[in-house]
N, C-alpha and C positions, 0 to 999 in steps of 0.2 A: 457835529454831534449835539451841541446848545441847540442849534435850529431844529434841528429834528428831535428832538424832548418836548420841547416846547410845543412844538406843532402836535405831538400824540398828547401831550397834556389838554392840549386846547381843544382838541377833539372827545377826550372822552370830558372834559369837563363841561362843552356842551352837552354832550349826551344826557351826562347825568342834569344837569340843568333840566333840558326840555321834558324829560322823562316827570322834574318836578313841577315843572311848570304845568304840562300837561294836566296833571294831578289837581294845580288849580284852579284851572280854566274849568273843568268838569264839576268839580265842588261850586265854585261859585255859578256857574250854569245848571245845577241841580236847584239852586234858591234864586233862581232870576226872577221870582214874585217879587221875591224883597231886596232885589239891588236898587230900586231908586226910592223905598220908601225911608223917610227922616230925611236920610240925606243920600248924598251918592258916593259915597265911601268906596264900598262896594265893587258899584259900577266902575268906580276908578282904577280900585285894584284890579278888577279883571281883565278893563284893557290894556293896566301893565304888562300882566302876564301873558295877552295876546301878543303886544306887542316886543316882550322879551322874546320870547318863543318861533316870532317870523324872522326875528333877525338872526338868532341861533339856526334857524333851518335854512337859511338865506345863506347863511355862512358854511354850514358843512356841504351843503348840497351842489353850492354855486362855485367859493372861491376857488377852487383849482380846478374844478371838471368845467369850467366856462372857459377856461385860456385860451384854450385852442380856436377860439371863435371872437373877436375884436368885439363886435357889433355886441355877442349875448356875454363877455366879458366886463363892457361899459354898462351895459343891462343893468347884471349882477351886482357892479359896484353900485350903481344907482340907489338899488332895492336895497342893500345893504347899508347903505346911509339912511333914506327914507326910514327905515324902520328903528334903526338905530338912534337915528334923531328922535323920533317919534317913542320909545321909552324913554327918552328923554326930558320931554313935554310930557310925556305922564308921570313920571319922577316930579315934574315943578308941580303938577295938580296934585299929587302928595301931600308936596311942602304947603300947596292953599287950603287943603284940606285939615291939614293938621292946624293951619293958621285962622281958618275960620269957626274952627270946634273946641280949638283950646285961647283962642286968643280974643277974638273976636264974639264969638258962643253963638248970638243971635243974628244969624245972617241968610236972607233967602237964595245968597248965591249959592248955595252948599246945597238946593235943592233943584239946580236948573243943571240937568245932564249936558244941553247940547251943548252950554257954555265949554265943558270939557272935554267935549267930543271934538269942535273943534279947534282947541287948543293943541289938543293930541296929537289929531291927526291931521287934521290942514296946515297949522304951521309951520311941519318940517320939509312941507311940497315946496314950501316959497324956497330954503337954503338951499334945495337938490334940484331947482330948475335955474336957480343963479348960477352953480357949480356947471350945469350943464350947457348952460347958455356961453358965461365966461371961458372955461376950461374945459369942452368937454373928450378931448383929446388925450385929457391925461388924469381919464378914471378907469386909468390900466397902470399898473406896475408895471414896467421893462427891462428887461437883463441889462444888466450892466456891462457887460462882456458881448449882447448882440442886442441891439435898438428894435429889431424887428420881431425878437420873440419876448411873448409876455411871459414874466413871472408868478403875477399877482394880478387878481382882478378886487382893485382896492383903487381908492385914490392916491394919486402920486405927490410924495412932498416938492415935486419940481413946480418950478413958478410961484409955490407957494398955495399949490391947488389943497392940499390938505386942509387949511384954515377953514374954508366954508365948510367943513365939518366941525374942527375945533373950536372957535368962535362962539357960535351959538351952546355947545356943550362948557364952557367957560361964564357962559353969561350965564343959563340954568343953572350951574354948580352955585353961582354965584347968588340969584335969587333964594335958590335954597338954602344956602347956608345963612343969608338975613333974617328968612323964617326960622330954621332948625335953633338960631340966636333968640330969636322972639322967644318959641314955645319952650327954649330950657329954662328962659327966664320966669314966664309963667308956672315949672313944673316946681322950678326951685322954688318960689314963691309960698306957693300953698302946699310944700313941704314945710316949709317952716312955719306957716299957721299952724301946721298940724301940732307942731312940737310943741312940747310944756313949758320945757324951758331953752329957748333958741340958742342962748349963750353958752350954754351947755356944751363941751369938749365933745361928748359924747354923738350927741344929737348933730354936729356940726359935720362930725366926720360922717355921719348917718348921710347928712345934705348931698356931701360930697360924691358919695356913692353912686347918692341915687341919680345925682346931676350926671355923673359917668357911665352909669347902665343905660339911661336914657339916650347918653349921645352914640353910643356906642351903638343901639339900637334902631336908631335913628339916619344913621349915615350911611347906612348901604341902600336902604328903602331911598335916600333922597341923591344916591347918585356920587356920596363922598369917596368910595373904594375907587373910582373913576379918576382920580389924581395924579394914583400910579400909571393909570392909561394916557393922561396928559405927560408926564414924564417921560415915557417909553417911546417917542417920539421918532427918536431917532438910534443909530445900531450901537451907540456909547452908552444905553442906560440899561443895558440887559436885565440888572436885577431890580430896577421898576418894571421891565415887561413880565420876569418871572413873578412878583408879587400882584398885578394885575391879571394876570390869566390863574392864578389860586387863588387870590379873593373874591375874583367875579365867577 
C-alpha cells in the first residue's frame, strides 16, 4: 500500500511539475532576445527547466513501460541519469550565478553562455559513460524473488552501481551550499548597513528573518530538498522518500 501511494504521488507530482515547468520554458522562450543580454541568468534558468522537465518525462514515460525490454530498460535508465545529473550541473551554475552577481558583482564570466552550457550538459555525459562503461549490467532494477525479470529501470544499489549517480549529486550539493554560505553572508551583510541601529533587538531579529527567507528560498533553486533524496537510499528510510517525492 506505502509503495503504491507513493508511486501515484510521484506521478501526479510529476505531472503537475512539468505542466509548470512547461509554463517556464515558454515565458522564458517568449523573451529569448534578452536571455543572454547583462548576463545569463536567464539562459540558465531556462535550461533548468529544460532540463527538469526531460528528466520528469524520462521518468513517467520510460520507468515502467521500458521493462519489458533489457536493452531500452538500460536505455531509459541512462537518459534518466543523464538528465537528472544534468539539472544538477545547472542547479551548480545557480549557485555561480548567484555567486558572481551577489558576490563577486564584476565578473565577465556571468556573460559567457557556453561556459554553462557546457557545464550543464556535457559534464554529466562523462558520470553516465563511466556507469556504463563500469557497470552497465546493472542499470536495471531486478525482482528479488526472480533475477530474470526487471522491476525497475533505474540504477541498481548492487556493487554499489548507484554511487556514480550519487557522488557527483553530493559533490554539487556540496559546491552549492559553500556558495548559498557565501551569498547569505553577503545578504546578511548589507542588511545590516541598511539598519540604523545594528545593536538594536529589534533590527537583529529583522536580520534574522531575512537570513531565513533567504535560505529558505534559496535551497530548492540550489538543489537542498535533494537530501531527503540522498536519505531514501535505501527501503528503511521510507519517510525521507515520502518527504522527497512532496518536496521536489
Amino acid at each position: 500500500p506505502d509503495s503504491e501511494a507513493l508511486t501515484l504521488t510521484s506521478y501526479i507530482g510529476c505531472g503537475i511539475s512539468m505542466v509548470c515547468l512547461l509554463a517556464t520554458i515558454i515565458f522564458f522562450l517568449s523573451f529569448r532576445k534578452q536571455l543572454l543580454e547583462k548576463s545569463c541568468i536567464n539562459f540558465v534558468h531556462l535550461n533548468l527547466a529544460i532540463a527538469l522537465f526531460l528528466a520528469f518525462l524520462v521518468f513517467v514515460a520510460g520507468v515502467e513501460n521500458a521493462k519489458h525490454n533489457e536493452i531500452a530498460c538500460k536505455f531509459t535508465a541512462a537518459l534518466l541519469q543523464y538528465f537528472s545529473l544534468s539539472a544538477f550541473c545547472w542547479m551548480m551554475c545557480e549557485g555561480v550565478m548567484l555567486y558572481l552577481m551577489l558576490v563577486v558583482v564584476f565578473s565577465s564570466l556571468k556573460k559567457k553562455w557556453w561556459f554553462f552550457f557546457l557545464l550543464g550538459w556535457l559534464t554529466p555525459l562523462l558520470f553516465v559513460f563511466i556507469g556504463l562503461a563500469v557497470r552497465s549490467d546493472y542499470y536495471v532494477v531486478r525482482s528479488k524473488d526472480d533475477n530474470n525479470t526487471i522491476s525497475n529501470c533505474w540504477i541498481s544499489t548492487e556493487k554499489g552501481t548507484i554511487w556514480v549517480f550519487v557522488v557527483p549529486i553530493m559533490i554539487i550539493m556540496l559546491i552549492n551550499i559553500i556558495f548559498l554560505i557565501m551569498v547569505l553572508v553577503v545578504i546578511c551583510r548589507k542588511h545590516r548597513i541598511n539598519q540604523t541601529h545594528p545593536k538594536n533587538f529589534k533590527d537583529n531579529v529583522t536580520t534574522v528573518m531575512s537570513f531565513l527567507k533567504s535560505t529558505i528560498l534559496l535551497l530548492p533553486l540550489l538543489g537542498g530538498t535533494w537530501i531527503f533524496g540522498l536519505l531514501s537510499i535505501n527501503q528503511y528510510t521510507l519517510v525521507f522518500t515520502w518527504l522527497f517525492t512532496i518536496l521536489n
